[in-house]
ZAVEX-99747 format. One record per residue (C-alpha): residue number from 1; x, y, z. Coordinates in nm, 2 decimals, padded with zeros to 4 digits, always signed. Example, Ala and Ser with C-alpha at 12.3 -4.5 7.8 and 13.67 -1.06 7.14 Angstrom:
1,+01.23,-00.45,+00.78 .
2,+01.37,-00.11,+00.71 .
***
This chain:
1,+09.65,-02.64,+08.19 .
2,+09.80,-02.32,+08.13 .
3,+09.47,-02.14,+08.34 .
4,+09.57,-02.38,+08.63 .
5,+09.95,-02.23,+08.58 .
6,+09.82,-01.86,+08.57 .
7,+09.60,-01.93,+08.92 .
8,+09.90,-02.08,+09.09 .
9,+10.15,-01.79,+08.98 .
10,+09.94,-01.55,+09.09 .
11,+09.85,-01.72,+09.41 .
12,+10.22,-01.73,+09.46 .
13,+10.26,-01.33,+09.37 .
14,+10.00,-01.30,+09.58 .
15,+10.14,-01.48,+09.88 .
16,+10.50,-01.28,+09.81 .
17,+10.33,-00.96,+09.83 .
18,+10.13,-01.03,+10.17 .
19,+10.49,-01.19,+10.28 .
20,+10.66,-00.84,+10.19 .
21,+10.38,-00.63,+10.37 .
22,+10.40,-00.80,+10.71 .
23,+10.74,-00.81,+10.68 .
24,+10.73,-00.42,+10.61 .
25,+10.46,-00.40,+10.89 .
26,+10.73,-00.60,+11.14 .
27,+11.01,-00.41,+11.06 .
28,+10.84,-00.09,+11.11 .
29,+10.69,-00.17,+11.43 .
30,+11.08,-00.23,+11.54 .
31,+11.14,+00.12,+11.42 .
32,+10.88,+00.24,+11.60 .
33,+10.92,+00.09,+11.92 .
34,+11.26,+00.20,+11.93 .
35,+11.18,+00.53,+11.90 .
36,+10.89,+00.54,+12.10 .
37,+11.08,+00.34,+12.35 .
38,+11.32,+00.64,+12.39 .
39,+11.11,+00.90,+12.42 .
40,+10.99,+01.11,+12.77 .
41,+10.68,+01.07,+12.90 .
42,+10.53,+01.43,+12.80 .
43,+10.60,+01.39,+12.44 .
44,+10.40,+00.98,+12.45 .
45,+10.12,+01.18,+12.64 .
46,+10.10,+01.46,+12.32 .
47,+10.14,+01.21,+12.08 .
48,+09.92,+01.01,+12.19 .
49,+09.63,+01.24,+12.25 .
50,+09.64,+01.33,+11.90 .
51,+09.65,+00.99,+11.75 .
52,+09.36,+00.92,+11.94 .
53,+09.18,+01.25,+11.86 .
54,+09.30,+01.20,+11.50 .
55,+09.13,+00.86,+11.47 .
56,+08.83,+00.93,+11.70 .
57,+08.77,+01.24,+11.43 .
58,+08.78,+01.03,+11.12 .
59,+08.60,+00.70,+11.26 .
60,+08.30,+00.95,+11.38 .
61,+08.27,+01.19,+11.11 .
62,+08.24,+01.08,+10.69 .
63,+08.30,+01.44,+10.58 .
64,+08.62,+01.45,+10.83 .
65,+08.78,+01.10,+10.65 .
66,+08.65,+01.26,+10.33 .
67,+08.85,+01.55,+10.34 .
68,+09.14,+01.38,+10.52 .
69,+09.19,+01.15,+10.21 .
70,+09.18,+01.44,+10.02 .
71,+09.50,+01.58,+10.19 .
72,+09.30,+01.84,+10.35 .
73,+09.40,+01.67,+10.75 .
74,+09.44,+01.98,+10.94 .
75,+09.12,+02.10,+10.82 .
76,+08.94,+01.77,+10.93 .
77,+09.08,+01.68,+11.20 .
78,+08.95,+01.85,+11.61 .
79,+09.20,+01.84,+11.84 .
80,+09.09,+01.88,+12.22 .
81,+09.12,+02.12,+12.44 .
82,+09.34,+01.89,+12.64 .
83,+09.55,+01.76,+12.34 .
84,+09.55,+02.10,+12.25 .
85,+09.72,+02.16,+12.59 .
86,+09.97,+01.89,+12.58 .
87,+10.11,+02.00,+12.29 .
88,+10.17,+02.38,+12.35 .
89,+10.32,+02.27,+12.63 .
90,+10.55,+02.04,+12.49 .
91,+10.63,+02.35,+12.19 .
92,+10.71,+02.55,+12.51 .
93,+10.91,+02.30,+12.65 .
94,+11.13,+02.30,+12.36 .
95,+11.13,+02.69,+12.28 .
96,+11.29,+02.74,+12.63 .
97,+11.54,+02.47,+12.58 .
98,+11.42,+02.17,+12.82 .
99,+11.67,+01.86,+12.75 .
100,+11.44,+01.59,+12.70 .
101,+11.22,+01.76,+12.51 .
102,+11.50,+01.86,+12.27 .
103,+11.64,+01.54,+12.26 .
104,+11.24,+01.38,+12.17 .
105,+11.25,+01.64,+11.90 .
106,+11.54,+01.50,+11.78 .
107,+11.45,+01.16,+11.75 .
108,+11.15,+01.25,+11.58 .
109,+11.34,+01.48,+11.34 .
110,+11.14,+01.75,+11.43 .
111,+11.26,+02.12,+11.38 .
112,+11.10,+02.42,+11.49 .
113,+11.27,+02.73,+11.41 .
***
């Protein structure tokens, strides 16, 4: 009886822990919205580019997700000549003081000095 116990309490710790991830996962999402919600449309276009570029990278190359789960990212990662262009433009942007930029930066917690 006490095997039948030990499945059953661990079926419940399981089902606490998967409960506590999705409600992580949820909550997050929120977060995330919110901010992503706020921010100008040239910052979502970077962003986004790179995610995508990010991801692309790792899903079509083993060495790239090999070295990226070693901590070496910006080593494995290629970024496109188009994301590329995004972002410099978006580090210009903010370098000469454009409002919404600053304010994305913000939001993000993003300094550049």
């Amino acid at each position: 009886m006490s095997g039948a116990n030990t499945f059953f309490l661990d079926l419940v710790l399981a089902g606490k822990k998967i409960e506590d991830f999705l409600t992580s996962v949820v909550k997050g999402a929120r977060a995330l919205g919110l901010i992503w919600g706020a921010l100008s449309g040239p910052v979502l276009a970077a962003a986004a580019a790179v995610f995508y570029d990010v991801v692309k990278t790792v899903a079509a190359a083993e060495s790239a997700a090999s070295a990226a789960s070693t901590g070496n990212v910006t080593g494995a990662i290629t970024l496109s000549e188009t994301t590329l262009g995004l972002v410099q433009q978006i580090i210009s942007d903010f370098k000469a003081g454009e409002g919404t930029i600053l304010a994305d930066f913000k939001a993000l917690g993003i300094k550049l000095h």
